[in-house]
N, CA, C and O atoms as a GROMACS GRO file, in nm:
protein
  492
    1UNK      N    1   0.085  -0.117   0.000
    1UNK     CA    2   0.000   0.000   0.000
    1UNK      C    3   0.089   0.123   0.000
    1UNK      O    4   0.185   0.132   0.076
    2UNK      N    5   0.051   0.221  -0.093
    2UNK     CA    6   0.147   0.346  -0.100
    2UNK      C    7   0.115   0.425   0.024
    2UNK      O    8   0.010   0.401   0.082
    3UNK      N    9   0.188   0.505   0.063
    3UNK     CA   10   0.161   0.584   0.162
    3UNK      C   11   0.103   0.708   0.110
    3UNK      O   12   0.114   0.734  -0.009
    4UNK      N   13   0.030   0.803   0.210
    4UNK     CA   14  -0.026   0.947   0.110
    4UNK      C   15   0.050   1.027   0.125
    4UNK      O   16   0.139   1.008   0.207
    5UNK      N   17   0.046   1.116   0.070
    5UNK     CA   18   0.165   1.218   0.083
    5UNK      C   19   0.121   1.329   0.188
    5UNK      O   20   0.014   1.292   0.238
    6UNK      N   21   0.142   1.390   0.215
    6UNK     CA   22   0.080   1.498   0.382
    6UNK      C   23  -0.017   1.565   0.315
    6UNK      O   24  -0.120   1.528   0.372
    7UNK      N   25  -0.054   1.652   0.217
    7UNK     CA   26  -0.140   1.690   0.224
    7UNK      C   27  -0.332   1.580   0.213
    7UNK      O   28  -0.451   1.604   0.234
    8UNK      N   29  -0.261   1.485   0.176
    8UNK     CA   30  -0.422   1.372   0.165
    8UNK      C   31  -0.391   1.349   0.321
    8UNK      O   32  -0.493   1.355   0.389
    9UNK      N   33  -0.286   1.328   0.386
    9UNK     CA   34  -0.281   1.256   0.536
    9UNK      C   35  -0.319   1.365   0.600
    9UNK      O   36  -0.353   1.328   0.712
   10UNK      N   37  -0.331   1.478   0.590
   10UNK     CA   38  -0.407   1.568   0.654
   10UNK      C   39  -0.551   1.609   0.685
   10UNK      O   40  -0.618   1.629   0.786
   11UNK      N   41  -0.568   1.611   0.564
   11UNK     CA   42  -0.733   1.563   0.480
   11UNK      C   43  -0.827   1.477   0.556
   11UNK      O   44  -0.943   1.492   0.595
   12UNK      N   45  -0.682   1.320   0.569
   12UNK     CA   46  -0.755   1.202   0.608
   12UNK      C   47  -0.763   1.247   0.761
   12UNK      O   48  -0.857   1.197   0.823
   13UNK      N   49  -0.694   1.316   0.818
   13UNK     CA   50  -0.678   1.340   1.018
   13UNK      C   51  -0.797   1.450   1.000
   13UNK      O   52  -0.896   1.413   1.063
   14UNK      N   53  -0.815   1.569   0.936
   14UNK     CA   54  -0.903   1.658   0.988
   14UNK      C   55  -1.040   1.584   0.950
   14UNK      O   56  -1.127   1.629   1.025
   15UNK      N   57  -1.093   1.488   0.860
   15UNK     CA   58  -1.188   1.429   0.866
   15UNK      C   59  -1.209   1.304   1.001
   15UNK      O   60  -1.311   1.268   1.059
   16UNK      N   61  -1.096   1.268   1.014
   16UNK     CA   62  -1.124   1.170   1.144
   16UNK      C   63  -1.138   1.255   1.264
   16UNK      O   64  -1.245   1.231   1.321
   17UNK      N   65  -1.089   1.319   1.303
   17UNK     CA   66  -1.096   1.386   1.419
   17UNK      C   67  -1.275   1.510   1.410
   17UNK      O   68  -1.345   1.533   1.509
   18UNK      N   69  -1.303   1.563   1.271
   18UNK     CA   70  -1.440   1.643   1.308
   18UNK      C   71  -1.567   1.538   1.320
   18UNK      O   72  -1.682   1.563   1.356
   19UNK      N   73  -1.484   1.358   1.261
   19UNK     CA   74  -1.632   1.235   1.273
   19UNK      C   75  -1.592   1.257   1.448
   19UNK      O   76  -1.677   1.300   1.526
   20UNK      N   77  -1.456   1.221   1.490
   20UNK     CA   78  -1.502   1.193   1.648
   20UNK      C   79  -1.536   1.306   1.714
   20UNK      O   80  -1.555   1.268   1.829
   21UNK      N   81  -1.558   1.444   1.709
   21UNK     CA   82  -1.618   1.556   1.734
   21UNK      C   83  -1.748   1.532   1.738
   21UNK      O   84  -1.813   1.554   1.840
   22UNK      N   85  -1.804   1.480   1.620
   22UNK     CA   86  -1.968   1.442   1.555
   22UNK      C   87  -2.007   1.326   1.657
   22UNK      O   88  -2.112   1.339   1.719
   23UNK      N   89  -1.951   1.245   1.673
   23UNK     CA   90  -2.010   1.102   1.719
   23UNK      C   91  -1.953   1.112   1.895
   23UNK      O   92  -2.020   1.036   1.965
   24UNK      N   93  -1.867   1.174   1.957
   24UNK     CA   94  -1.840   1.185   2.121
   24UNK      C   95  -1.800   1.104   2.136
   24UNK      O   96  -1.776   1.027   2.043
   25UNK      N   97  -1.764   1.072   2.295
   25UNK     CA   98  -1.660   0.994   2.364
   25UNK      C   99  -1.679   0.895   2.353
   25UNK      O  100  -1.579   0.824   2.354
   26UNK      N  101  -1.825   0.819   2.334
   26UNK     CA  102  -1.814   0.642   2.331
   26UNK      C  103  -1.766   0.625   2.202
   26UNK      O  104  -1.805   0.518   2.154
   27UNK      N  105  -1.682   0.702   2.113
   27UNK     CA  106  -1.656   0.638   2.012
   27UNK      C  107  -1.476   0.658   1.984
   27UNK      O  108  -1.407   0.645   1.883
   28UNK      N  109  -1.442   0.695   2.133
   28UNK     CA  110  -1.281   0.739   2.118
   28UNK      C  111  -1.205   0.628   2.088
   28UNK      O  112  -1.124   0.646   1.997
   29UNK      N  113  -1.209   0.493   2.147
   29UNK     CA  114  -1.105   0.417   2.117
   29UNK      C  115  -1.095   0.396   1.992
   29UNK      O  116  -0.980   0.401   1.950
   30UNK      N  117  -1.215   0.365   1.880
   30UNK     CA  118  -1.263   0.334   1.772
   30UNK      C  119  -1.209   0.446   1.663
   30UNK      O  120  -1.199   0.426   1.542
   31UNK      N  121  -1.184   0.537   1.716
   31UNK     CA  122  -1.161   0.664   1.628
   31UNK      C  123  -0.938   0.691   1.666
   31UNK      O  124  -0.859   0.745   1.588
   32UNK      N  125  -0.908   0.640   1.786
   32UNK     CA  126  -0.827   0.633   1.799
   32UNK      C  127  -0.725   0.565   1.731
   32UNK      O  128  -0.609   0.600   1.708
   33UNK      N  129  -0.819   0.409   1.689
   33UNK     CA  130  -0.765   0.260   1.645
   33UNK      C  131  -0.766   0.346   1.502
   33UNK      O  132  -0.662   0.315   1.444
   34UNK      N  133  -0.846   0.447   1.417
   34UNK     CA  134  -0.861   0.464   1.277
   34UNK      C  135  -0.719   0.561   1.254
   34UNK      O  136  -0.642   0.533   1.162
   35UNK      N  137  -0.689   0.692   1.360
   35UNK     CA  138  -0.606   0.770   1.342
   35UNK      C  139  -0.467   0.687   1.348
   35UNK      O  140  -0.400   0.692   1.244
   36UNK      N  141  -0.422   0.622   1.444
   36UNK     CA  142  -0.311   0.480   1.425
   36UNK      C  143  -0.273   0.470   1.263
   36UNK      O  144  -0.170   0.502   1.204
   37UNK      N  145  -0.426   0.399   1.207
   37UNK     CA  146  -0.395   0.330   1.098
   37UNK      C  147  -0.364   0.399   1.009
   37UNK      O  148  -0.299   0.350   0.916
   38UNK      N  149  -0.405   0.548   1.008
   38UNK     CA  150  -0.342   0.656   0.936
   38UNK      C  151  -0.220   0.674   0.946
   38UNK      O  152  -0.162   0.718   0.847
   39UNK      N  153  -0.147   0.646   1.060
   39UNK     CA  154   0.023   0.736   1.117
   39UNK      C  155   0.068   0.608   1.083
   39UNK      O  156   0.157   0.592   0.999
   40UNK      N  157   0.022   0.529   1.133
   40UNK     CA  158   0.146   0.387   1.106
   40UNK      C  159   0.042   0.282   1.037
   40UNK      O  160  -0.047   0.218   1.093
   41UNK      N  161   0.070   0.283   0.938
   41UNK     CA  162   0.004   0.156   0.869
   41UNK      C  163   0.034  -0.022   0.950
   41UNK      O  164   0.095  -0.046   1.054
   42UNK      N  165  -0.008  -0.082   0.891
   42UNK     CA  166   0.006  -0.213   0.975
   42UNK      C  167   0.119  -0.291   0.865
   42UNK      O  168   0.126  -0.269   0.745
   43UNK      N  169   0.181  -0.360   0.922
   43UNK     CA  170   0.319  -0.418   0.851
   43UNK      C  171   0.322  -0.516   0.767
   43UNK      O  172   0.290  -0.625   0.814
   44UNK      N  173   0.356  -0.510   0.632
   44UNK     CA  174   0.299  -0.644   0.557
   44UNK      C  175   0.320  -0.749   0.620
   44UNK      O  176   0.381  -0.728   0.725
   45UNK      N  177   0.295  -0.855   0.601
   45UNK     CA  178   0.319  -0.983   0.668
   45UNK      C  179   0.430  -1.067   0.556
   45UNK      O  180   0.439  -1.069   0.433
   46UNK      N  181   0.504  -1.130   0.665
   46UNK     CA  182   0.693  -1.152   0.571
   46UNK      C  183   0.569  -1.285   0.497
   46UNK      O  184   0.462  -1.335   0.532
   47UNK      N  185   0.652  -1.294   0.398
   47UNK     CA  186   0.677  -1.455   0.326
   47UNK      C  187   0.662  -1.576   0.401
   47UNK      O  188   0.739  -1.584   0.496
   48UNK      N  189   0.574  -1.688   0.383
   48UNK     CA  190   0.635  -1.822   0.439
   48UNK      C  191   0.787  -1.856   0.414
   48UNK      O  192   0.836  -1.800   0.316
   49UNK      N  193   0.859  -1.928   0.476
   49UNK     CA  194   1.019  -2.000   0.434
   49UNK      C  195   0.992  -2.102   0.390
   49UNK      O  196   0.931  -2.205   0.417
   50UNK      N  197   1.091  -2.019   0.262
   50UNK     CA  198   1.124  -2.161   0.128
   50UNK      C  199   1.203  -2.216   0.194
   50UNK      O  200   1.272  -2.170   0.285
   51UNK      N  201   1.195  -2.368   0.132
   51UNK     CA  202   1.250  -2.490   0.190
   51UNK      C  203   1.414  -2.434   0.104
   51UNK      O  204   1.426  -2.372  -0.001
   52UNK      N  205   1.502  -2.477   0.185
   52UNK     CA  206   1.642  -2.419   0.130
   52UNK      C  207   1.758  -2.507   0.237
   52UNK      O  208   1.732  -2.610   0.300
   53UNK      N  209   1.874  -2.442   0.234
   53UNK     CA  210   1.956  -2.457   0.332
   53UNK      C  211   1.957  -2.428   0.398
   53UNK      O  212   1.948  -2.306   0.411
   54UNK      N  213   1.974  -2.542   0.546
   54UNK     CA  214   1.932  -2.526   0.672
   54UNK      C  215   2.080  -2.432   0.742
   54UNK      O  216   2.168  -2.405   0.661
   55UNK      N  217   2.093  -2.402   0.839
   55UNK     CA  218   2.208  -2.362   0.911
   55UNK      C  219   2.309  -2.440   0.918
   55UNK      O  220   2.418  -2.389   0.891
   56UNK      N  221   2.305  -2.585   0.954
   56UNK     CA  222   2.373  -2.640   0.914
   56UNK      C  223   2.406  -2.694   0.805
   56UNK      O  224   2.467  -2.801   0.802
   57UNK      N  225   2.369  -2.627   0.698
   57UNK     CA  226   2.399  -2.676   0.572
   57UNK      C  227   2.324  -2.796   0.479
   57UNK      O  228   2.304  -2.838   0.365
   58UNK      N  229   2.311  -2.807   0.557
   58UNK     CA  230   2.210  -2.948   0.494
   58UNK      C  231   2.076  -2.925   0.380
   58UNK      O  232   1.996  -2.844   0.428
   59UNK      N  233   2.053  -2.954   0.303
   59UNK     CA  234   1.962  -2.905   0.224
   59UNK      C  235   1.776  -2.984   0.238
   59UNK      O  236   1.766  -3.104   0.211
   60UNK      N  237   1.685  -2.929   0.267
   60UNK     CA  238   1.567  -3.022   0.290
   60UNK      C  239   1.487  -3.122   0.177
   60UNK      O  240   1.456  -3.086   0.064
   61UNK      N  241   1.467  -3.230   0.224
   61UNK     CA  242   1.445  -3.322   0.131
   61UNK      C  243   1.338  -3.387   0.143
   61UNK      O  244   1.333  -3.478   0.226
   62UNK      N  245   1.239  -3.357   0.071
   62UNK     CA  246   1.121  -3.508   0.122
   62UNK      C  247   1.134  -3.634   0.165
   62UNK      O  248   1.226  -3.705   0.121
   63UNK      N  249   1.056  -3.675   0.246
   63UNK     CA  250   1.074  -3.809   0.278
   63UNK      C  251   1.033  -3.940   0.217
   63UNK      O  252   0.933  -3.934   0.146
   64UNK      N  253   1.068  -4.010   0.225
   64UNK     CA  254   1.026  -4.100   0.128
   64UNK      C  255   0.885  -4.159   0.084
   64UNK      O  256   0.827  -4.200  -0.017
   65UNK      N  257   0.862  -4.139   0.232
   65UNK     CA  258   0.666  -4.139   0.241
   65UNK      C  259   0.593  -4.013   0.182
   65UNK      O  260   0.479  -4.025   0.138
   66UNK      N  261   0.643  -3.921   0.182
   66UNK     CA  262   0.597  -3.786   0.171
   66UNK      C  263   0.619  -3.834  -0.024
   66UNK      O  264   0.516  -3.873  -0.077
   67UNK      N  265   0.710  -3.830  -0.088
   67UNK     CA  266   0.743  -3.866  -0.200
   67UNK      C  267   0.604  -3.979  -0.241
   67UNK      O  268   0.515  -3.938  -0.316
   68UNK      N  269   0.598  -4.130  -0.179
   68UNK     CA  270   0.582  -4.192  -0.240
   68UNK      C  271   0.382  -4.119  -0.265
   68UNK      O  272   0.310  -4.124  -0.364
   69UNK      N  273   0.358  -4.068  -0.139
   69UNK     CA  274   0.197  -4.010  -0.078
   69UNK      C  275   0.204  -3.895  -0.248
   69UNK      O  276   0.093  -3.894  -0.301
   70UNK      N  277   0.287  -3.831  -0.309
   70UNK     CA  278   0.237  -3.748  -0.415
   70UNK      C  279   0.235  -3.818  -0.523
   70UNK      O  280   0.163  -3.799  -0.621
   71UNK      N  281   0.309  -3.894  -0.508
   71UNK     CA  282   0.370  -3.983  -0.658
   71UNK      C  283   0.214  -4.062  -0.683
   71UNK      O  284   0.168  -4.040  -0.794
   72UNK      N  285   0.133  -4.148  -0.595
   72UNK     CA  286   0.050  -4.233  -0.611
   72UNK      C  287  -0.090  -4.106  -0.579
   72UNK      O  288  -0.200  -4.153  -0.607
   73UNK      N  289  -0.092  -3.996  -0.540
   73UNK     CA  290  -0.187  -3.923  -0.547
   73UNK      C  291  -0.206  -3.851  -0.714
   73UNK      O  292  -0.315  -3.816  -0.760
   74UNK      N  293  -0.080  -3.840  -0.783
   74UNK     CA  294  -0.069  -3.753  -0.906
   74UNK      C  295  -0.151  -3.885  -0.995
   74UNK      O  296  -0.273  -3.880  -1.008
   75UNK      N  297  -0.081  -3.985  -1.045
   75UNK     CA  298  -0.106  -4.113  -1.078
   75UNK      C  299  -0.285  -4.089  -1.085
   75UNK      O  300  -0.348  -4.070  -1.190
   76UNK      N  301  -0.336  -4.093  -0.968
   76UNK     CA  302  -0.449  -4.157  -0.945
   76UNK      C  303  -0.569  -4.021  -0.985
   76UNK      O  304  -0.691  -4.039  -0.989
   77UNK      N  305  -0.499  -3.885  -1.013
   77UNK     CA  306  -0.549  -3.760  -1.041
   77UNK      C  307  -0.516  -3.726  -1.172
   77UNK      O  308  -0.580  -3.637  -1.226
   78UNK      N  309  -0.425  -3.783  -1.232
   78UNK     CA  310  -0.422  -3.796  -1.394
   78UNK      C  311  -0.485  -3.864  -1.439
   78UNK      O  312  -0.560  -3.827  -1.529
   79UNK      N  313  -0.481  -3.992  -1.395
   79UNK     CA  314  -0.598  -4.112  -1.453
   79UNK      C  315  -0.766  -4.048  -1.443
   79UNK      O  316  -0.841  -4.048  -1.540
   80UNK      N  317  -0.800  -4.002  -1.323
   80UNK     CA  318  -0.919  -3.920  -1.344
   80UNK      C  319  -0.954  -3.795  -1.483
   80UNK      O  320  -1.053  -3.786  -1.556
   81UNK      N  321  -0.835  -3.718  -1.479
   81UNK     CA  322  -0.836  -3.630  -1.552
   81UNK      C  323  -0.874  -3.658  -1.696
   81UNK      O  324  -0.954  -3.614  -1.779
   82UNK      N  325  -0.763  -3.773  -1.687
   82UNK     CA  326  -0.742  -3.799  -1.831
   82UNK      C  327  -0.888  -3.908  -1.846
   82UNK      O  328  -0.940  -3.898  -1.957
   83UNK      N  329  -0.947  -3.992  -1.764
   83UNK     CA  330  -1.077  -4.065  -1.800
   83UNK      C  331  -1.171  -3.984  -1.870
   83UNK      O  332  -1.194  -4.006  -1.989
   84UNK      N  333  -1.224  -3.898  -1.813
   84UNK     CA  334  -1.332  -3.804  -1.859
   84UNK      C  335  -1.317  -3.814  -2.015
   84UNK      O  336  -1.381  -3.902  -2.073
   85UNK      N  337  -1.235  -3.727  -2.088
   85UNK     CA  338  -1.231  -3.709  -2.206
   85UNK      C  339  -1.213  -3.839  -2.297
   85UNK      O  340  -1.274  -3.858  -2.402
   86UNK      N  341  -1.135  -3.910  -2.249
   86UNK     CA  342  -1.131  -4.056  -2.279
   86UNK      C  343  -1.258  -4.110  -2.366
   86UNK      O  344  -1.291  -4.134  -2.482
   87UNK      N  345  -1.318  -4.113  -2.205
   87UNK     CA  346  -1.441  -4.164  -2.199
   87UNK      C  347  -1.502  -4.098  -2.311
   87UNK      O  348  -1.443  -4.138  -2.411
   88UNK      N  349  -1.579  -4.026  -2.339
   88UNK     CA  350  -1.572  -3.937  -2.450
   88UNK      C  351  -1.561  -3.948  -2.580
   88UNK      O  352  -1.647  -3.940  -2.668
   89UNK      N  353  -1.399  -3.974  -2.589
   89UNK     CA  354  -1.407  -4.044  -2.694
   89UNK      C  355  -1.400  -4.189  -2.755
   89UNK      O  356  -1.378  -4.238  -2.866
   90UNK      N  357  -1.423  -4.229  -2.645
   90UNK     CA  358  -1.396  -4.433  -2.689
   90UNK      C  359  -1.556  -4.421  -2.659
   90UNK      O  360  -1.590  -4.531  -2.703
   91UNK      N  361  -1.663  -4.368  -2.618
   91UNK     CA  362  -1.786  -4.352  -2.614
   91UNK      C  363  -1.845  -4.359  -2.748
   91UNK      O  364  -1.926  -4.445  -2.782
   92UNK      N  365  -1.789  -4.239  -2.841
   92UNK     CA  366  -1.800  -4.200  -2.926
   92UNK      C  367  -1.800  -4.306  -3.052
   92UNK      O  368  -1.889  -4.320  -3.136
   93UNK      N  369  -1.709  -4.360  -3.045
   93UNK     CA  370  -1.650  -4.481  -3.154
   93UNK      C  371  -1.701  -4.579  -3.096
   93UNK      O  372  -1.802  -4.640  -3.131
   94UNK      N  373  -1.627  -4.601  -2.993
   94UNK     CA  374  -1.715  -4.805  -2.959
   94UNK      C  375  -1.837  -4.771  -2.863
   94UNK      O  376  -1.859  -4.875  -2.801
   95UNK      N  377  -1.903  -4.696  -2.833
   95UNK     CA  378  -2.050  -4.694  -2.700
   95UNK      C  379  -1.995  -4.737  -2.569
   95UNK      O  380  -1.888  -4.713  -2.514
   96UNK      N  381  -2.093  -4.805  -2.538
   96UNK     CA  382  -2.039  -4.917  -2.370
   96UNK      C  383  -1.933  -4.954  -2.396
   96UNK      O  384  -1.836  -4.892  -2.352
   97UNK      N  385  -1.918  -5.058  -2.470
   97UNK     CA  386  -1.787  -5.144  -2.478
   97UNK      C  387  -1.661  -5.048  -2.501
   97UNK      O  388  -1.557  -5.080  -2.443
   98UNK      N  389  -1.661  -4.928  -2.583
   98UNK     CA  390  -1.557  -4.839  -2.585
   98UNK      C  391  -1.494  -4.797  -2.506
   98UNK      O  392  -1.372  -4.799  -2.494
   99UNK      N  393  -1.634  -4.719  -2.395
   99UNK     CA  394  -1.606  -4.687  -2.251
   99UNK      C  395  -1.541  -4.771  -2.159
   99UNK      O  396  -1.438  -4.733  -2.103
  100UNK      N  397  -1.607  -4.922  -2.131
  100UNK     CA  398  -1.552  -5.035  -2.048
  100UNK      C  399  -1.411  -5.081  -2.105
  100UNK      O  400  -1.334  -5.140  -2.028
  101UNK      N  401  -1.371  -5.054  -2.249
  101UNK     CA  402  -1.228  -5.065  -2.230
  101UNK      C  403  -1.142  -4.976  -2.214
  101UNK      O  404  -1.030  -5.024  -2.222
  102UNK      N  405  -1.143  -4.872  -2.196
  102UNK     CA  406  -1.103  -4.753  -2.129
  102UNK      C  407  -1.082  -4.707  -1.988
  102UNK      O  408  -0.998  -4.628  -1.945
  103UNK      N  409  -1.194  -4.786  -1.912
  103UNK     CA  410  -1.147  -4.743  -1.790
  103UNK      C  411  -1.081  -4.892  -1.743
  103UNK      O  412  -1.017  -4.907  -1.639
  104UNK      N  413  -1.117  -5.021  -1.862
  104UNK     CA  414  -1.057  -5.088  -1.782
  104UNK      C  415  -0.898  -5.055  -1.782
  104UNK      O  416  -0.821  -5.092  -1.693
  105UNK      N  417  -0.852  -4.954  -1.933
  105UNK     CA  418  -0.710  -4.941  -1.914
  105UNK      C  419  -0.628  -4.855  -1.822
  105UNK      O  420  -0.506  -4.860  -1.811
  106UNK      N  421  -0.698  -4.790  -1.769
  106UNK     CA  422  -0.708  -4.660  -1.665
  106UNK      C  423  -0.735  -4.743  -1.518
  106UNK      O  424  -0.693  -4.682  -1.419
  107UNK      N  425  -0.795  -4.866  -1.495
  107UNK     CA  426  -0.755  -4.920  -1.424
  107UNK      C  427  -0.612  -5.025  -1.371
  107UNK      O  428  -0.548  -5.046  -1.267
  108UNK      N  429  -0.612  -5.070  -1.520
  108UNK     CA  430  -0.462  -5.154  -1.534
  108UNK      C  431  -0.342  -5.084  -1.482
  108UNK      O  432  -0.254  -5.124  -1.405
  109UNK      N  433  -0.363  -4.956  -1.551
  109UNK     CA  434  -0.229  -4.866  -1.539
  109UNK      C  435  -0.261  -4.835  -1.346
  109UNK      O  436  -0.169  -4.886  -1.282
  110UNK      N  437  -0.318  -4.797  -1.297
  110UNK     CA  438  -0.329  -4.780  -1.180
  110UNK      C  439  -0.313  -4.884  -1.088
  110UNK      O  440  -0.281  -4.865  -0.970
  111UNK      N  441  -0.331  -4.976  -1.129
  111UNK     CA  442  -0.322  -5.153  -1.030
  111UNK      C  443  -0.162  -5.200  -1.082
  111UNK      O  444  -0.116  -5.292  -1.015
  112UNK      N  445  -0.079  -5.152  -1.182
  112UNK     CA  446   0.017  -5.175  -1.231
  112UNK      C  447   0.125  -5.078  -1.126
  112UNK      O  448   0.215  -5.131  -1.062
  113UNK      N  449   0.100  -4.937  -1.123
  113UNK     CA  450   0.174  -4.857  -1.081
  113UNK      C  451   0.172  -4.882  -0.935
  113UNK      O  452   0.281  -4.860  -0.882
  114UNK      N  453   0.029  -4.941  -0.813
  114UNK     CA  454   0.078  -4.996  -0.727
  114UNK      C  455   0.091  -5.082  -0.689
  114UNK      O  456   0.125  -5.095  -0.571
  115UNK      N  457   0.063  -5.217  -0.796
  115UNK     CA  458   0.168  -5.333  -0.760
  115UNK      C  459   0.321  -5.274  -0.778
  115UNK      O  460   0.391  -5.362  -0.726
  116UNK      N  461   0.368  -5.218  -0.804
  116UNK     CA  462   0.496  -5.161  -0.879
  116UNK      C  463   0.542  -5.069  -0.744
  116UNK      O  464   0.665  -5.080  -0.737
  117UNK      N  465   0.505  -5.002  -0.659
  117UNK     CA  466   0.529  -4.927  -0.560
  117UNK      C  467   0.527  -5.054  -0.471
  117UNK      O  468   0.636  -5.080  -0.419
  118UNK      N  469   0.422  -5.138  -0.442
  118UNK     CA  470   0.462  -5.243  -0.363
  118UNK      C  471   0.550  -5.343  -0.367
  118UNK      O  472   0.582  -5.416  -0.273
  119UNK      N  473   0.594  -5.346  -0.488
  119UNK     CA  474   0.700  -5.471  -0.500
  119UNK      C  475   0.831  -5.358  -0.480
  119UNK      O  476   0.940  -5.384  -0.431
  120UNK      N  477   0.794  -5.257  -0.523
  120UNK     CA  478   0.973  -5.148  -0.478
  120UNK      C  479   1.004  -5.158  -0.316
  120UNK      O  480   1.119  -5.152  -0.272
  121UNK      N  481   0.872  -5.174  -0.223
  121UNK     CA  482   0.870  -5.150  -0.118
  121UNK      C  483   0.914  -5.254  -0.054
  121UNK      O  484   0.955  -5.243   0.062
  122UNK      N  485   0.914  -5.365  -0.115
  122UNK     CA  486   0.954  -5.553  -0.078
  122UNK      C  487   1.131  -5.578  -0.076
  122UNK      O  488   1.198  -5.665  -0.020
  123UNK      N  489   1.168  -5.474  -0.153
  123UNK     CA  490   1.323  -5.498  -0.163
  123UNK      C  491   1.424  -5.417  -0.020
  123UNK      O  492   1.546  -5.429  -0.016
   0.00000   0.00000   0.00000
């Protein structure tokens, strides 16, 4: 947020101060909390921390569970993605049967990729 330059920040104080003139004392803190936000704005808020080098040097790394939890979530969110339109078009050309071999291949590939994570996990 830009700051105003004094003559609008003036502008903005002689209008806050003739509202709390207008409206009286039950409304001082409220009018107090507004003149604040005029003089000192409130402080952006920093960045989250990127994953980087630690102090000791070490660099951060997923874990292997953490790895394998995206790897078989992407898999299983492409195969969705990609069914729809699929479907669609093997609909189009073969009807039912077009469709039913389509997702059965969208199933294969998915029963393939985690027998395949489970047999990596066996060694």
């Amino acid at each position: 947020m830009a700051q105003p330059d004094e003559s609008e920040l003036e502008a903005r104080l002689r209008a806050a101060l003739a509202a709390s003139r207008e409206l009286g004392s039950d409304y001082d803190r409220a009018m107090a909390e507004s003149i604040r936000k005029l003089l000192v704005p409130d402080p952006v808020p920093a960045a989250p921390p990127v994953p980087g080098p630690r102090p000791d040097g070490e660099v951060y790394r997923a874990s292997r569970r953490q790895r394998t939890f995206v790897r078989r979530h992407s898999v299983a969110t492409v195969s969705l993605g990609l069914g729809i339109p699929l479907s669609a078009i093997a609909g189009s050309y073969g009807r039912l049967g077009g469709i039913a071999i389509c997702w059965a291949g969208i199933v294969a590939v998915n029963l393939a990729e985690r027998l395949g994570r489970h047999s990596r996990s066996q060694l």
